[in-house]
C-alpha positions in Angstrom: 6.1 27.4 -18.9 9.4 25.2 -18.7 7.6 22.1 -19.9 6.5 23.6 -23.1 10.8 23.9 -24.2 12.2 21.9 -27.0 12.5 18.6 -25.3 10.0 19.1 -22.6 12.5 17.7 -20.0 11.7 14.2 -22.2 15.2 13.6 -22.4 15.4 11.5 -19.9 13.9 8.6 -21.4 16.8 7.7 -23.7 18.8 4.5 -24.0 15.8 2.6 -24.3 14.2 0.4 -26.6 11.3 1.1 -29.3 8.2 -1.1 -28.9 5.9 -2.1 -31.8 2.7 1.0 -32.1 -0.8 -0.3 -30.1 0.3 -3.8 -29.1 -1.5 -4.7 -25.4 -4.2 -2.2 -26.8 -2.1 1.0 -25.6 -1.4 3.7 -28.3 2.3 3.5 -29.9 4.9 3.8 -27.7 8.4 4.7 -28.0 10.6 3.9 -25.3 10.6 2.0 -22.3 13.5 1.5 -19.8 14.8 3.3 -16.0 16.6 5.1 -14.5 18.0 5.8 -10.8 17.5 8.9 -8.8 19.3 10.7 -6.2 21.7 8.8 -3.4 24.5 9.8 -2.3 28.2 8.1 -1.4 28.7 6.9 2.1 31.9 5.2 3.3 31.2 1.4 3.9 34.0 -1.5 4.4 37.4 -1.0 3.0 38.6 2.7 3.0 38.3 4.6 -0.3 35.5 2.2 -1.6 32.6 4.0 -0.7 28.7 2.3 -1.8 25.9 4.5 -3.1 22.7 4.6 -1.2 19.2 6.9 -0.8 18.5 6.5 -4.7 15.1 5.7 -5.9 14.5 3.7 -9.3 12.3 5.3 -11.8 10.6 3.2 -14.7 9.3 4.7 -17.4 7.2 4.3 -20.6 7.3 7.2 -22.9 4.6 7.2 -25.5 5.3 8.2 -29.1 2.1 10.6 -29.3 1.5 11.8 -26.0 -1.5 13.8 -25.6 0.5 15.4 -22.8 4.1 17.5 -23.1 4.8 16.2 -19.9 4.5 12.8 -18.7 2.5 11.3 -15.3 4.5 10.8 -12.4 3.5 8.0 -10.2 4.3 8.0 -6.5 3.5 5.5 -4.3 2.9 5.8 -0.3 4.2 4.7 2.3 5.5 0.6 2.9 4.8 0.4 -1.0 6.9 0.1 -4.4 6.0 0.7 -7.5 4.2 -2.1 -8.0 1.2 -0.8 -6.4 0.3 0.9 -9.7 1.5 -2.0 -12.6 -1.6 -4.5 -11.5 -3.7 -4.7 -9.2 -4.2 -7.9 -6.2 -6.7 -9.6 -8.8 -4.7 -9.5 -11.4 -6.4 -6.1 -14.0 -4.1 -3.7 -15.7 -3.0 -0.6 -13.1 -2.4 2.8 -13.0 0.3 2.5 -14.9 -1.6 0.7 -18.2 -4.8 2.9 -17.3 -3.2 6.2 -17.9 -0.9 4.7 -20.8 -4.4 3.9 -22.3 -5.5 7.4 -21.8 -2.7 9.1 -23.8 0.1 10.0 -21.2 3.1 8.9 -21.0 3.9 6.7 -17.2 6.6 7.1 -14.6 6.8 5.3 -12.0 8.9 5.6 -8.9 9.8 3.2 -6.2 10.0 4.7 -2.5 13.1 4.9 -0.3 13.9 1.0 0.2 11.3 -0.5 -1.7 11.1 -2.7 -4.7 14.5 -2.2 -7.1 15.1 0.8 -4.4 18.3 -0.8 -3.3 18.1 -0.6 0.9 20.2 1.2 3.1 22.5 0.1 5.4 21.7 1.0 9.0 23.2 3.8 10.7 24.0 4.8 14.2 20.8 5.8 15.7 17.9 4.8 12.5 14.9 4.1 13.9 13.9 0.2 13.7 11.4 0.2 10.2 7.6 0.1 10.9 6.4 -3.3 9.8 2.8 -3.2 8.9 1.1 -6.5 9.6 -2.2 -7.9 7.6 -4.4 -6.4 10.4 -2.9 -2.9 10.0 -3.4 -3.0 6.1 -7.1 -4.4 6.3 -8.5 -1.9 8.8 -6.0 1.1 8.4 -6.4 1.1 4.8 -9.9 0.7 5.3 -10.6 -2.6 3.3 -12.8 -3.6 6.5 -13.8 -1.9 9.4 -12.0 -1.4 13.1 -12.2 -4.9 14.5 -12.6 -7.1 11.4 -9.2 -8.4 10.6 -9.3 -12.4 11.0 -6.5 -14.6 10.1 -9.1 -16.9 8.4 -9.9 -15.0 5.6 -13.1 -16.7 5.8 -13.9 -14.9 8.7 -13.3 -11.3 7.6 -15.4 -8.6 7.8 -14.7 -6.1 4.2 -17.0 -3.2 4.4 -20.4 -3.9 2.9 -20.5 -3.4 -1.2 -16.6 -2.8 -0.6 -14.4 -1.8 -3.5 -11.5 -3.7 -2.8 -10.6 -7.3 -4.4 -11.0 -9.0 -0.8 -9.6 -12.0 -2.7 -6.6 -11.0 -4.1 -6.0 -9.3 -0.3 -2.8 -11.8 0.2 -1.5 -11.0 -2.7 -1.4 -7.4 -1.8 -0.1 -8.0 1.6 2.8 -9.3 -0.8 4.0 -6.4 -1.7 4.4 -4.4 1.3 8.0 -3.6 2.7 8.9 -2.8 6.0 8.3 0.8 6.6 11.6 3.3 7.1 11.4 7.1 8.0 14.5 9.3 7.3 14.4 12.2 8.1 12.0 14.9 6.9 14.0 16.7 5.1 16.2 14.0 3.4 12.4 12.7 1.7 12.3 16.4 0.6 15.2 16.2 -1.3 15.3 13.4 -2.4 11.6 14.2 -4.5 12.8 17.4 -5.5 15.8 15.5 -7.4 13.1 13.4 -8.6 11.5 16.3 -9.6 14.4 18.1 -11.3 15.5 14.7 -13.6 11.9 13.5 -14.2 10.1 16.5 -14.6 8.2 19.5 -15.8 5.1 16.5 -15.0 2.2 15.7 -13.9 2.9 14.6 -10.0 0.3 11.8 -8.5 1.1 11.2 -5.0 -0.5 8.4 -2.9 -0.8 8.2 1.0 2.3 9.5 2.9 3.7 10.7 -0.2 1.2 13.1 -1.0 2.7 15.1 2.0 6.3 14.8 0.7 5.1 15.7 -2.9 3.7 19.1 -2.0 7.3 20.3 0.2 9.0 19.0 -2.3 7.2 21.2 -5.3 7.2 24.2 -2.5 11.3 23.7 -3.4 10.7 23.1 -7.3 7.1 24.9 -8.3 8.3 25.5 -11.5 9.1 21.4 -12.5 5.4 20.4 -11.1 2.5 20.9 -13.9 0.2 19.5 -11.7 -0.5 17.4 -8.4 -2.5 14.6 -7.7 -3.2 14.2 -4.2 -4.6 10.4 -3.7 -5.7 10.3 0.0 -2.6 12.0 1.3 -1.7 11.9 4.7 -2.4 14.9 6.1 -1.7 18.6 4.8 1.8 20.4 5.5 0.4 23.1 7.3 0.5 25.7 4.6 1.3 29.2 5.3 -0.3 32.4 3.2 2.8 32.6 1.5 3.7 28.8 0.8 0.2 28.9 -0.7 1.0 31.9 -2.8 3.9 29.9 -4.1 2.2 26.8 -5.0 -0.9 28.7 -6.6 0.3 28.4 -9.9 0.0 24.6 -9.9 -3.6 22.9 -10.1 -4.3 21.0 -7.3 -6.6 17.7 -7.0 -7.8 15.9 -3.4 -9.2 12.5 -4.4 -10.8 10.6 -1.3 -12.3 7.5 -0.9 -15.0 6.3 1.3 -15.2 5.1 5.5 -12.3 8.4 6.3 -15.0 9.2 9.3 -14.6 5.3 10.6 -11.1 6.3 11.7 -9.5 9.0 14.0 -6.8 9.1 12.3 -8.0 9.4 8.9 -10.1 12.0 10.1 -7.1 14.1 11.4 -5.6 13.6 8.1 -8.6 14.4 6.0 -8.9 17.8 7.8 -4.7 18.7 7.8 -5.6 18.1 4.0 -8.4 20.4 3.9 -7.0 23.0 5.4 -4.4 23.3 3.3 -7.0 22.9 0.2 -8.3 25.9 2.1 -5.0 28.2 1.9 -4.8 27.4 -1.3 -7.6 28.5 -2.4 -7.8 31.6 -0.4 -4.2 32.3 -2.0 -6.0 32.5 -5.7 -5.5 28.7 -6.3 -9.7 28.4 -6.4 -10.3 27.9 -10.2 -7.6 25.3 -11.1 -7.3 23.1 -7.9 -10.3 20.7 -7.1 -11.4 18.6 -4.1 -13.4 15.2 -4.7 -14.7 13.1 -2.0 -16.3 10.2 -4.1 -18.7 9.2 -1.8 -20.3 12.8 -1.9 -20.6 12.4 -5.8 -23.1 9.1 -5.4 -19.2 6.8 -5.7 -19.7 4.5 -2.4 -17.3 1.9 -1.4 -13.4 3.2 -2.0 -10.3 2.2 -0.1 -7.2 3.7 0.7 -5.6 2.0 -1.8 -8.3 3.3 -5.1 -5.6 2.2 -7.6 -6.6 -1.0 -6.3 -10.4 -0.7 -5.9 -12.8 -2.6 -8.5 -13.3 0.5 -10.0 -9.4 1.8 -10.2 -9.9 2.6 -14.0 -12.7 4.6 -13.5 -11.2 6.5 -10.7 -7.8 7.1 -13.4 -10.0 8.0 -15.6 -11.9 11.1 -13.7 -7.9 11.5 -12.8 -7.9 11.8 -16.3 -10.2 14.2 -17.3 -9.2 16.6 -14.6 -6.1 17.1 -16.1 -7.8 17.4 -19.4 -9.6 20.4 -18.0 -6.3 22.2 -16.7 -4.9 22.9 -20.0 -1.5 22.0 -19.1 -0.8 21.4 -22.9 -1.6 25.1 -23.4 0.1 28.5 -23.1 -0.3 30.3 -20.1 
């Protein structure tokens, strides 16, 4: 497979600095730095000084014994930077650390206009940006149920034995950026050139990007290793032959708990199963997975599970799923 080439499409991480071997407690690493993604030139201001805009930024920490040839890709959904997997809203080691901690090497990606995503400037006919309030995050992303959002945070209602670090809830509500939709097929792209400088990888996908992850490997199926669905929103609508493409690459569905207290969630968990579905029927049934926590005696889960009070366990069945692929193997 592509990934297992001289170079493994690790390249990419030059120009960066060495850090000292197993300080913080993670195994040695050996570079750490960024890079930017994408964007294009659009004429702005005077005439023949065009600005640069749709990039994303992409930090990275490259390990210096990966158990991996490819490293993690971690994208964040929708209204949310990268930050989302760094540390959590009380203040524990993310995603990011977690799966550093379990051998692979980490990159992280900001979405369209969030964190050190520079922001577009407007243009004739955009859309006004979604802005999600305190009561959409605390009910939509299932923290507590329909109708228990209070301003006084005394007076909220979480879900009983709850993942979510109810205190540090402000300081996620910190974090989140107004909410801008280009279109369709621009977020395509704009992952698949993700995919073709940060990849052969692993691809984790939260939320809205889980959807945008899976056209985007339909267009590059041979620079995705694996994907990581985290609560996506929704399947794509997979044809018989979309599925046949996308066979080769493992799948994984990871759900949290409450998806039947919503409509919407509902919808999305069943667009998501259907595709699991084509998948499977296309041949995709012994390396892609579906697991619904709750249904394996894990009660409690958000939307956001890289924020839950048991995030590192969660990374770590992420983990041990790709373990079990062989990814680091021939084919």
């Amino acid at each position: 497979m592509p990934w297992r080439r001289a170079g493994i499409g690790l390249a990419i991480l030059a120009c960066s600095h060495a850090v000292a071997a197993g300080e913080g407690g993670l195994p040695a690493i050996a570079a750490i730095g960024h890079f930017y993604v994408a964007g294009r030139e659009v004429s702005h201001g005077a005439p023949g000084a065009p600005i640069e805009t749709g990039q994303v930024y992409v930090h990275y920490v490259r390990l210096a014994r990966p158990r991996l040839p490819v490293p993690l890709l971690l994208i964040p959904g929708g209204s949310l930077s990268g930050a989302a997997y760094e540390t959590t809203p009380d203040g524990r080691p993310g995603w990011q650390s977690d799966f550093l901690a379990e051998g692979y090497s980490v990159l992280v990606a900001d979405s369209g206009q969030t964190g050190r995503t520079p922001p577009a400037p407007p243009a004739a006919g955009d859309a006004p940006p979604a802005i999600r309030d305190k009561a959409f995050l605390w009910e939509t992303f299932r923290i507590g149920p329909p109708g228990s959002w209070r301003a006084d945070p005394a007076a909220r209602r979480p879900y009983p034995a709850g993942r979510f670090p109810v205190a540090g809830f402000d300081a996620f509500a910190r974090q989140v950026f107004p909410r801008y939709r280009p279109p369709l097929d621009e977020e395509v792209a704009r992952t698949a050139a993700l995919y073709d400088r940060a990849c052969p990888c692993v691809v984790v996908a939260h939320s809205a990007a889980g959807p945008i992850a899976e056209r985007a490997a339909l267009l590059r199926p041979d620079r995705v290793a694996a994907l990581v669905l985290v609560e996506p929103s929704g399947g794509i609508g997979l044809s018989p032959d979309q599925a046949a493409r996308l066979r080769a690459i493992p799948h994984l569905y990871l759900w949290g708990d409450h998806v039947d207290q919503d409509a919407g969630w509902r919808d999305q968990y069943a667009g998501a199963a259907r595709d699991f579905a084509m998948l499977r029927s296309a041949g995709g049934a012994s390396s892609s997975a579906w697991i619904d926590l709750p249904r394996q005696g894990v009660a409690g889960n958000s939307h956001m599970l890289m924020m839950d009070d048991n995030s590192r366990a969660v990374a770590r069945r992420i983990a041990r799923w790709i373990a079990r692929r062989g990814i680091d193997r021939p084919r």
